[in-house]
C-alpha positions as CSV (number, residue, x, y, z in Angstrom):
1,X,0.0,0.0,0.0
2,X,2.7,2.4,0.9
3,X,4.5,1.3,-2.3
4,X,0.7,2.9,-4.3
5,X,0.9,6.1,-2.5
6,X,4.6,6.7,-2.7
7,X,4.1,6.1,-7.2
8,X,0.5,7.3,-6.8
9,X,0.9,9.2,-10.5
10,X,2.0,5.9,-12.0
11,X,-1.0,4.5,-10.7
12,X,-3.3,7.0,-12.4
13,X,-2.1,6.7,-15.5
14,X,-1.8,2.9,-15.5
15,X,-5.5,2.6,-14.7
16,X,-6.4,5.9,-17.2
17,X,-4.6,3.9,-19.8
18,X,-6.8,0.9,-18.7
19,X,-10.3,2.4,-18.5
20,X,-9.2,3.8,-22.3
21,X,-8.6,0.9,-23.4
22,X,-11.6,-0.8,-22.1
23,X,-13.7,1.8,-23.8
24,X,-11.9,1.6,-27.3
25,X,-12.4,-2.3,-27.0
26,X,-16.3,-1.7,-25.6
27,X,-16.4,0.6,-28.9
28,X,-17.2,3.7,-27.3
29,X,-20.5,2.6,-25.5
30,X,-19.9,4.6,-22.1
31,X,-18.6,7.8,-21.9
32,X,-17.8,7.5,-18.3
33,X,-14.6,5.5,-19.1
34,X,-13.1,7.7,-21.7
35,X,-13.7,10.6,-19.5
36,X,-12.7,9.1,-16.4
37,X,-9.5,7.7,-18.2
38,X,-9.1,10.9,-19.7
39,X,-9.1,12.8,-16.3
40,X,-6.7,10.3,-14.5
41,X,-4.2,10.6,-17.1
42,X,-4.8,14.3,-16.4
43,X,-4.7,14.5,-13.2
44,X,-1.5,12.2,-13.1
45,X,0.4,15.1,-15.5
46,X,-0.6,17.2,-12.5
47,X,1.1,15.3,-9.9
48,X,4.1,15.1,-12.4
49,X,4.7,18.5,-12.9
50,X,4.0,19.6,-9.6
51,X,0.9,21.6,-9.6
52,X,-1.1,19.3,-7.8
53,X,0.3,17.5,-4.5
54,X,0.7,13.8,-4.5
55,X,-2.0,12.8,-1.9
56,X,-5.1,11.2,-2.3
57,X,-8.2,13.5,-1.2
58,X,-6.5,16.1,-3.9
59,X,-6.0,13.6,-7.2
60,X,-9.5,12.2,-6.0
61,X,-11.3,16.1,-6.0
62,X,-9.4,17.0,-9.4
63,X,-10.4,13.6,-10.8
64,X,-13.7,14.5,-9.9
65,X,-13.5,18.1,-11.4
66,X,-12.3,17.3,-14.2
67,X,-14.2,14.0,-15.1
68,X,-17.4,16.1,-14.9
69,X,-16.2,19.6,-17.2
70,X,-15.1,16.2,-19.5
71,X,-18.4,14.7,-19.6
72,X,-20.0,18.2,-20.2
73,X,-17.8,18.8,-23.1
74,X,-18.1,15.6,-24.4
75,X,-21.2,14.2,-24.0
76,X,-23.9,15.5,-26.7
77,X,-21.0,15.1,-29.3
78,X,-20.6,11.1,-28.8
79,X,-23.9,10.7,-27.6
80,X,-24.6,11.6,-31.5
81,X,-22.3,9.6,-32.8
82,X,-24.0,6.6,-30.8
83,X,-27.2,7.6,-32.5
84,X,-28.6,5.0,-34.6
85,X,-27.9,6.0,-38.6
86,X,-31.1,5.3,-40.9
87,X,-31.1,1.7,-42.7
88,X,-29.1,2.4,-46.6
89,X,-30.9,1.2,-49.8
90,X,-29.5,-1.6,-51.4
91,X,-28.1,-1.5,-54.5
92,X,-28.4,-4.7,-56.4
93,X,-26.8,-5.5,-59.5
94,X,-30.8,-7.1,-59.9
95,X,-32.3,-3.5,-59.7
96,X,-33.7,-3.8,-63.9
97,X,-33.6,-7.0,-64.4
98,X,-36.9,-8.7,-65.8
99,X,-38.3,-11.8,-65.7
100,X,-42.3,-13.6,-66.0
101,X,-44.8,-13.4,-62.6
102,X,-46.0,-16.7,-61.7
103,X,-49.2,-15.5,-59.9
104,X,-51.1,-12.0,-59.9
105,X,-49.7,-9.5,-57.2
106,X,-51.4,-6.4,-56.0
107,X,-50.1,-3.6,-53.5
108,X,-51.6,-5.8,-50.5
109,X,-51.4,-9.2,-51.6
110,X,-47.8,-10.5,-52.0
111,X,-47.1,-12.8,-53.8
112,X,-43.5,-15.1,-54.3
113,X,-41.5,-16.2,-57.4
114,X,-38.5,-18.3,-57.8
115,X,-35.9,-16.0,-59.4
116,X,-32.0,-17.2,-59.4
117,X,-32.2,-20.2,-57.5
118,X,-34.3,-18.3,-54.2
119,X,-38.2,-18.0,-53.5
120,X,-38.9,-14.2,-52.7
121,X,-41.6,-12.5,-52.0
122,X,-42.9,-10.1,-54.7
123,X,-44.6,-6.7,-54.0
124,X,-46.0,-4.3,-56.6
125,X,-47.4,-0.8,-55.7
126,X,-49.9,-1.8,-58.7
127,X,-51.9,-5.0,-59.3
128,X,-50.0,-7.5,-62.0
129,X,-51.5,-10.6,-63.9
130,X,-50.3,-13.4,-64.0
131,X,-47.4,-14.1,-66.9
132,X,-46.7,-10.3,-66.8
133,X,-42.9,-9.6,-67.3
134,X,-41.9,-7.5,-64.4
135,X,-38.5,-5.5,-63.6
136,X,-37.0,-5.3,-60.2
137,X,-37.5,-2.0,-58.9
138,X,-36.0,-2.1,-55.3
139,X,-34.6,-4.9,-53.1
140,X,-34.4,-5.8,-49.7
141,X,-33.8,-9.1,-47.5
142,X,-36.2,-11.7,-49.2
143,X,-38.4,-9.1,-50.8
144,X,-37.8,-7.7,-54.3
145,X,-40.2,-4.6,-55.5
146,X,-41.4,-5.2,-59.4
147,X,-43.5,-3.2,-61.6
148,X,-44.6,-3.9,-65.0
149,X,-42.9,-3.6,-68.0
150,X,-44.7,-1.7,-70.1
């Protein structure tokens, strides 16, 4: 113990580096660790240069201090970038190609097609007859989007 307190700015940092690296292999999920990291290492620097005494109640307020003007900083910033993004469109090398319907679709009934080896399910904003040549419009998982060919 009296070894922890005589090295107590190696002992920051060690466990600043830690709590970093923790949060880089969580992938950023808390903030409290990369500020709390953050404000060790800090604090640490302090005791190394002399500006801040090396005793306990003092690294604990500044950690404390500082942790918090961190988090205020930092928090609507990576709270953003924990945001989830909206889904992308897929773009298929299938998007135009054409082929026969099996069965007649309309905008609320479904209705499925074998196309390339895999049975999906076909939607059409429009009703389609049966033996209509379609082209794919859109695609998504299982689900490819067809309107007629006119």
């Amino acid at each position: 113990m009296d070894n922890m307190l005589t090295n107590l700015p190696h002992f920051l940092l060690g466990l600043g580096l830690v709590l970093l690296i923790l949060e880089v292999v969580m992938g950023f999920t808390t903030i409290l660790l990369l500020t709390l990291g953050i404000s060790m290492m800090l604090t640490s620097g302090l005791i190394y240069v002399g500006i801040l005494d090396e005793s306990l109640l003092s690294a604990f307020v500044v950690i404390a201090i500082v942790d918090a003007v961190l988090t205020l900083i930092v928090w609507r910033p990576l709270k953003m970038l924990q945001q989830d993004r909206a889904p992308k469109e897929v773009k298929s090398d299938w998007i135009g190609t054409t082929f026969d319907i099996d069965a007649a679709i309309a905008p609320g009934e479904p209705g499925a097609a074998r196309f390339s080896g895999v049975m999906w399910a076909v939607k059409s904003t429009v009703p389609i007859r049966q033996g209509t040549t379609v082209e794919v419009t859109k695609v998504e998982v299982g689900i490819l989007h067809v309107k007629p060919v006119e």
